[in-house]
Legacy VTK file of the C-alpha trace (Angstrom):
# vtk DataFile Version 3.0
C-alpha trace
ASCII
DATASET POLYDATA
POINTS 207 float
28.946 -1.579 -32.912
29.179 1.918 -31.417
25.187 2.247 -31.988
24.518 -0.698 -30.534
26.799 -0.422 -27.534
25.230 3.108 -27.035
21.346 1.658 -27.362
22.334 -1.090 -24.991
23.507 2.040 -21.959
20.612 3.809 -22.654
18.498 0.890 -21.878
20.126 0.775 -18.245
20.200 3.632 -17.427
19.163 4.095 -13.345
16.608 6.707 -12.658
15.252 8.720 -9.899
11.483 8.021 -9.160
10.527 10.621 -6.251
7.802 8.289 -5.513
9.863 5.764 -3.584
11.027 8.369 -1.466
7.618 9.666 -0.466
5.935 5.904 -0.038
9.535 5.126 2.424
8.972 8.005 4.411
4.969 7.301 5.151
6.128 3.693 5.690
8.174 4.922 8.783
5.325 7.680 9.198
7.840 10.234 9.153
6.735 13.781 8.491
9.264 16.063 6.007
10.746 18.011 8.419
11.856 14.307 10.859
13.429 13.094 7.311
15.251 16.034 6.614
16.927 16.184 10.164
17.613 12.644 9.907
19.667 13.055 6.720
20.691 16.384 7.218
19.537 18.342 4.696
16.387 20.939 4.145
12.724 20.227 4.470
12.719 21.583 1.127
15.216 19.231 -0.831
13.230 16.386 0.403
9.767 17.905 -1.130
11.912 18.524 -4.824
13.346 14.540 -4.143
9.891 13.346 -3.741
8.453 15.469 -6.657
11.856 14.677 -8.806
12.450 17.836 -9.349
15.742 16.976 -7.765
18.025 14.133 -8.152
19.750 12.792 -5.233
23.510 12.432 -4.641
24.702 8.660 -4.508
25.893 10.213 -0.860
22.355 11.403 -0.260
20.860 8.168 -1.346
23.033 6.371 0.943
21.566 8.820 4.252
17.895 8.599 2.946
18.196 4.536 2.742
19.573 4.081 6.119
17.078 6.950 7.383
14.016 4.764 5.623
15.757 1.149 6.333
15.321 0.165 2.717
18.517 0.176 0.585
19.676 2.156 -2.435
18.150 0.114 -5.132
14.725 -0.039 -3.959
14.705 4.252 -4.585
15.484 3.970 -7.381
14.621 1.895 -10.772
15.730 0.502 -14.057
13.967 2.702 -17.170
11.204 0.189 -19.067
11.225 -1.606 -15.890
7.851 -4.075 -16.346
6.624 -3.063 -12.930
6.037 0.607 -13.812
3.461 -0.919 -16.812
1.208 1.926 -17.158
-1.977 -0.096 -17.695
-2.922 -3.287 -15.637
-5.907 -5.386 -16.591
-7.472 -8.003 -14.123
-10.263 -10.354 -15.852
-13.575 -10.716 -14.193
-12.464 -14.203 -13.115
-9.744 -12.647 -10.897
-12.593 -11.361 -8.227
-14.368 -14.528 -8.253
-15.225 -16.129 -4.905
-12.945 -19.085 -4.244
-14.113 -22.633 -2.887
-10.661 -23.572 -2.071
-10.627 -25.004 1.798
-7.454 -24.323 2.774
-8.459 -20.738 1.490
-11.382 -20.394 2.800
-11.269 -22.657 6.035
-10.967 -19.329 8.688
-13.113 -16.532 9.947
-11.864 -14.007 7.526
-9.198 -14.061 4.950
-7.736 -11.140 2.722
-7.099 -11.330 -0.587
-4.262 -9.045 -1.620
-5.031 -7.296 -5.507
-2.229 -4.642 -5.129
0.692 -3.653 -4.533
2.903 -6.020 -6.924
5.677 -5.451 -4.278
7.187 -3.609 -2.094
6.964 0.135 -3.389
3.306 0.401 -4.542
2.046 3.319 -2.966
-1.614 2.179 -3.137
-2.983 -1.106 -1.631
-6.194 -2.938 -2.305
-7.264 -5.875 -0.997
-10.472 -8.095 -0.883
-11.803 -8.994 2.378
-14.108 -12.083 2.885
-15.507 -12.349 6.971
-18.187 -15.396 7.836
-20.438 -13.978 10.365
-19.231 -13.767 13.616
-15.455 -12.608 12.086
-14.377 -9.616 13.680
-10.906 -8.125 14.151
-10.930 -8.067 18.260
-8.393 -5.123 18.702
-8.353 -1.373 17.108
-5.704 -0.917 14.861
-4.132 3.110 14.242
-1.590 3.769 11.683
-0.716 6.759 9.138
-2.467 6.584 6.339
-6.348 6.729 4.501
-8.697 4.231 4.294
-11.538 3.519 1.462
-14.261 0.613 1.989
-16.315 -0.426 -0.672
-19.321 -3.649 0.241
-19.825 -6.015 -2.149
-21.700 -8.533 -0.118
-23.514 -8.507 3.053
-22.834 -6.207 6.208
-19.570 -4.962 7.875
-19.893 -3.205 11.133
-17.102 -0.491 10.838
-15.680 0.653 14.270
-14.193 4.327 14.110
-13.408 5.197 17.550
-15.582 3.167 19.092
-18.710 4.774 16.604
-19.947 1.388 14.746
-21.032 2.040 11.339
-22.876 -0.740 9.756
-22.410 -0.654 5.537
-24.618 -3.051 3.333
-23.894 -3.852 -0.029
-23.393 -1.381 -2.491
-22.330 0.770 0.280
-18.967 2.421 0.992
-17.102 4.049 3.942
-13.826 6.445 3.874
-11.644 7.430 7.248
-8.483 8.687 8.421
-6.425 5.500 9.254
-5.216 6.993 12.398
-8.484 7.117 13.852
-8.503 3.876 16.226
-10.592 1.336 13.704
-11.706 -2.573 13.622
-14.157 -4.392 11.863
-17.104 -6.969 12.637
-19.815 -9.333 10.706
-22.655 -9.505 12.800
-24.921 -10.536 9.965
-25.899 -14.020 9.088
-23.994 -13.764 5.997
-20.339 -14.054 4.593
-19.567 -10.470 3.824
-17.172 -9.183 1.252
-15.179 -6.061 0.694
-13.096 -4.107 -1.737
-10.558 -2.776 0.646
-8.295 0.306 -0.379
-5.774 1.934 1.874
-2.625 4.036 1.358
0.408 3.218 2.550
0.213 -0.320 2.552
-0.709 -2.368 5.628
-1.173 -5.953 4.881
2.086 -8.006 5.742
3.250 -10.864 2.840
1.323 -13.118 5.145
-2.152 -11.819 4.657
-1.987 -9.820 8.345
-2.581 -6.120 8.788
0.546 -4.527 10.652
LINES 1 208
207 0 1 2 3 4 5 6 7 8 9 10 11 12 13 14 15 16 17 18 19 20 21 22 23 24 25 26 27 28 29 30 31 32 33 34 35 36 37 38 39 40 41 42 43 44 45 46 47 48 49 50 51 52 53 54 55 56 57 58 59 60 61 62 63 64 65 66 67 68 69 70 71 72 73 74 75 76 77 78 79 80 81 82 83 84 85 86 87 88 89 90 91 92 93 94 95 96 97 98 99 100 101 102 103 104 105 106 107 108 109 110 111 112 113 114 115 116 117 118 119 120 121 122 123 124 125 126 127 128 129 130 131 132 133 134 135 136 137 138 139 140 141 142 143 144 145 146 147 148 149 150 151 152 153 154 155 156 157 158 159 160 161 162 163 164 165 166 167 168 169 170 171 172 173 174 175 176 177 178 179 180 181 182 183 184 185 186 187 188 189 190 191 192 193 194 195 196 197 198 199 200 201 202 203 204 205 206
């Protein structure tokens, strides 16, 4: 019975994961040093946190939620939790191009591939734009961008620059660089997608 009980703790047990702290504070797009003056503590305690070479105080936890409006749980996470699976597969048929209408009846759609939830630090999405789709107003937020054409042409604004990428073609930029996007071909274009933090809202828009 002892054994047992003692298997059945060790399961449970709460750990740190530094990670959570770092993808909370790009969220908010605060730097180290705006963190640590929020909670009060040292630019340098923050870098250890987010590297977990330090674990947090249930006090400290407490400041850095409120600091990051997120809440204690969501720093931290349950050992041989399913969502930290090392390896995740996605079948050929996952990337195929729906027919669905009420999928496909608009301009442009997204279809989200990653995160799972809320703390994935890395985003991907797959963007489908009919010609004439364009997002109409330059978006700027912390963060990198990766763009990968499957399909057709995007017209990739950076600053006003368009950059026109065909198929097979691929385009990287600083996220806070003023950027849009535009299908002035005379075909549906689509795109892998890749940013970091995430920026695509639960309901398919970019923030």
């Amino acid at each position: 019975m002892t054994k047992q009980t003692t298997h059945t703790k060790a399961a449970l047990k709460i750990s740190h994961h530094g990670h959570r702290i770092k993808h909370a504070r790009r969220v908010k797009g605060y730097t180290l040093r705006q963190l640590a003056d929020r909670v009060e503590c040292s630019e340098s305690m923050i870098s250890k946190l987010e590297n977990s070479r330090l674990s947090p105080s249930l006090s400290m936890l407490n400041r850095l939620a409120v600091a990051l409006d997120t809440t204690v749980p969501d720093l931290l996470i349950l050992d041989g939790d399913s969502s930290e699976a090392p390896v995740t597969i996605f079948p050929s048929s996952r990337f195929e191009v729906g027919t669905d209408e009420e999928n496909t009846a608009g301009m442009l759609w997204f279809d989200r591939i990653l995160p799972f939830e809320t703390t994935g630090l890395l985003q991907i999405s797959m963007l489908h734009l009919r010609p004439g789709g364009e997002q109409p107003r330059a978006l700027s937020h912390e963060g990198e961008e990766f763009i990968f054409v499957l399909d057709g042409m995007l017209d990739v604004i950076v600053e006003e620059q368009t950059y026109p990428i065909g198929a097979g073609g691929a385009i990287y930029f600083d996220s806070g660089r003023g950027h849009r996007y535009a299908n002035t071909s005379d075909a549906v274009t689509r795109a892998l997608w890749i940013n970091t933090p995430p920026t695509l809202g639960r309901d398919g828009k970019r923030n």
